[in-house]
NUTI-611234 format. One line per 4 residues: number of its first residue (from 0); their letters; for each residue x, y, z of N, C-alpha, C. Coordinates in Angstrom, 2 decimals. Layout:
NUM = A = X,Y,Z,X,Y,Z,X,Y,Z; ...
***
This chain:
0 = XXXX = 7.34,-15.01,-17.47,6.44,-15.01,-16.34,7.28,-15.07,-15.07; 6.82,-14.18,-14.23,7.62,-14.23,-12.85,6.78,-14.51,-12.02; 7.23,-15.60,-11.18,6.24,-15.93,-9.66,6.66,-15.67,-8.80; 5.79,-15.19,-7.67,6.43,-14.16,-6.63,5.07,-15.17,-5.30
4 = XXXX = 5.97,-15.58,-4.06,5.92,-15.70,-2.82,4.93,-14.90,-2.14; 3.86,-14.93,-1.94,3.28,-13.98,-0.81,2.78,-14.59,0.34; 2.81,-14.50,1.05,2.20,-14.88,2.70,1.41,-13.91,2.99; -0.10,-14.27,3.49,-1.15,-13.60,3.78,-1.91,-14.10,4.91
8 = XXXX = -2.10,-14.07,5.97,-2.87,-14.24,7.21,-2.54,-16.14,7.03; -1.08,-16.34,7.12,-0.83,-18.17,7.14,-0.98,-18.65,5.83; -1.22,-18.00,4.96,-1.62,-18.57,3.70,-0.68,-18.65,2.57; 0.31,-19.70,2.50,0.89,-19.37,1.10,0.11,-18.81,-0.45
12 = XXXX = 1.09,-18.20,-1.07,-0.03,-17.94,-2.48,1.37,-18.48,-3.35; 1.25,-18.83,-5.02,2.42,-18.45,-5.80,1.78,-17.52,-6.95; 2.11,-16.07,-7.22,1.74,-15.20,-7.80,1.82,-14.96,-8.83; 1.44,-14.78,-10.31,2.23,-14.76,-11.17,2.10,-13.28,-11.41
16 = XXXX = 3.12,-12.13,-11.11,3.43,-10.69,-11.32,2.89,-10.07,-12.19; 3.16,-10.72,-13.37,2.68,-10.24,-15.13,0.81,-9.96,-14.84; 0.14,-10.49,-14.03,-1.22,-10.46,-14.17,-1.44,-9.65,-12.94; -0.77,-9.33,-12.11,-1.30,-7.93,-10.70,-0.46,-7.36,-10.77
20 = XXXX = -1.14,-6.43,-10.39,-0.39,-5.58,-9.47,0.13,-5.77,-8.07; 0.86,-5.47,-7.46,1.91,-5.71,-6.41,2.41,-5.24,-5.97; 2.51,-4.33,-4.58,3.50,-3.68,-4.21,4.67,-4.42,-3.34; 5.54,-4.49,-3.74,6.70,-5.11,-2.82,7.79,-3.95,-3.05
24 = XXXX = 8.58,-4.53,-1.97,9.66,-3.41,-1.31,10.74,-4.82,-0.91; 11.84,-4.92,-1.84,13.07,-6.03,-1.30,13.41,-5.87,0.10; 13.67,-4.81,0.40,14.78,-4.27,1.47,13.95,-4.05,2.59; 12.97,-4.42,3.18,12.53,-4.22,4.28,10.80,-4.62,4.05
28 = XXXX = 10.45,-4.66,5.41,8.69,-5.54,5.08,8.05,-4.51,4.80; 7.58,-3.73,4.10,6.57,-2.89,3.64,5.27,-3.14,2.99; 4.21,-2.77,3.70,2.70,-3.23,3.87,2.16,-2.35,3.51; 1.50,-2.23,2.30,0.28,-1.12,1.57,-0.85,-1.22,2.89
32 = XXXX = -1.48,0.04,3.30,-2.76,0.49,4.05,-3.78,-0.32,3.06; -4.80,-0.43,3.96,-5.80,-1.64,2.69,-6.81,-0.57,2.75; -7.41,0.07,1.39,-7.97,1.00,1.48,-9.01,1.35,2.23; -9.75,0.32,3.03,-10.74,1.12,4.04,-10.02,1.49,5.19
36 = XXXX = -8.99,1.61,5.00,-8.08,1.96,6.78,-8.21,3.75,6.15; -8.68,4.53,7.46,-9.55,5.90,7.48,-7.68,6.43,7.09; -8.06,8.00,7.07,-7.02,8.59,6.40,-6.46,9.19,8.20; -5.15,9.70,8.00,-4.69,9.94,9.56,-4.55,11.47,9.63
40 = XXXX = -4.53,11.98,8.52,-4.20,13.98,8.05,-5.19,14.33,6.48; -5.67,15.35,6.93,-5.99,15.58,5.19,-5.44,16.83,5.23; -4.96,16.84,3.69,-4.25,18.12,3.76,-5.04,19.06,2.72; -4.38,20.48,2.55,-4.77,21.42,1.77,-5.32,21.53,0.39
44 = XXXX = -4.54,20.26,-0.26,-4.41,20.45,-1.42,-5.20,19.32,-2.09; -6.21,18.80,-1.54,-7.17,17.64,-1.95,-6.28,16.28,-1.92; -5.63,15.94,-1.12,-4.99,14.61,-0.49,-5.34,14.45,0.72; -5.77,13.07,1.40,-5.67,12.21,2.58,-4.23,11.62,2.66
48 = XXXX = -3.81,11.43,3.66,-3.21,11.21,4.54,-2.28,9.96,5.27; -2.06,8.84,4.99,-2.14,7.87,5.89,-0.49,7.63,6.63; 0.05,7.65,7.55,0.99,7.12,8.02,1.38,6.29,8.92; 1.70,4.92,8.73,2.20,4.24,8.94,2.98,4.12,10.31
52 = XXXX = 3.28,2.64,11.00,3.93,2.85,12.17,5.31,2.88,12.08; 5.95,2.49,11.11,7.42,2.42,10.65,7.93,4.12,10.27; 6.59,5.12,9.92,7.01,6.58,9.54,6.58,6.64,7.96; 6.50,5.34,7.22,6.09,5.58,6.00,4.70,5.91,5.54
56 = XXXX = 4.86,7.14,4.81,3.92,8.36,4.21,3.01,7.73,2.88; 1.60,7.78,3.21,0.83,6.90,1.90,-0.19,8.09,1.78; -0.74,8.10,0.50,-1.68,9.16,0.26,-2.91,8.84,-1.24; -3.83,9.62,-1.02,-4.79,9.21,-1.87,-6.06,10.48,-2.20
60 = XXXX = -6.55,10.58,-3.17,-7.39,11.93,-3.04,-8.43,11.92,-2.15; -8.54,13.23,-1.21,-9.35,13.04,0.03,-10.70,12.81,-0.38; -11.31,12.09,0.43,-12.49,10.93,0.07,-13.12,9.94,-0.82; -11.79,9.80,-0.81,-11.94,8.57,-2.48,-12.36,7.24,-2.31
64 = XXXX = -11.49,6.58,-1.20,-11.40,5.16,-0.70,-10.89,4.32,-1.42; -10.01,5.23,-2.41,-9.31,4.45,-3.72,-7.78,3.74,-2.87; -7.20,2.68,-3.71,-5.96,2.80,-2.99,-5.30,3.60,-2.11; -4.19,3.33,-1.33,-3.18,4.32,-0.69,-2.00,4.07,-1.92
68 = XXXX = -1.31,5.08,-1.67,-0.17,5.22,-2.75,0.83,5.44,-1.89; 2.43,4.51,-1.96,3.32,5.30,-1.32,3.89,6.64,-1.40; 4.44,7.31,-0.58,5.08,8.65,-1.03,6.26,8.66,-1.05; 7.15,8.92,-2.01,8.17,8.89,-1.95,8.77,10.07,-2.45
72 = X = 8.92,10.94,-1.73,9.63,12.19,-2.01,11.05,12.49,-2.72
***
């Protein structure tokens, strides 16, 4: 079992990993879009859009309201 640190609006949590899902990123603060945040591009190919103020690219099938997904090319 791994427990993982999260801070949320002042709020400590202790997490246990094995039971969520989680997106973390070691190397820098990286923040999943919370899925009602609107899409910023929809593109051609049945994907929305979302980007970030840091430049990082999140996407999801256009009109889903499902998660954002990072992109990592």
């Amino acid at each position: 079992m791994m427990l993982i640190k999260v801070v949320s609006d002042g709020i400590t949590l202790g997490l246990d990993y094995s039971k969520i899902k989680l997106h973390y990123q070691a190397t820098s603060k990286f923040i999943t879009p919370r899925a009602y945040e609107p899409a910023h591009e929809s593109g051609s190919k049945g994907y929305e859009w979302f980007i970030a103020d840091d430049g990082t690219n999140f996407y999801r099938k256009a009109g889903s309201k499902d998660d954002w997904i990072r992109f990592e090319p």
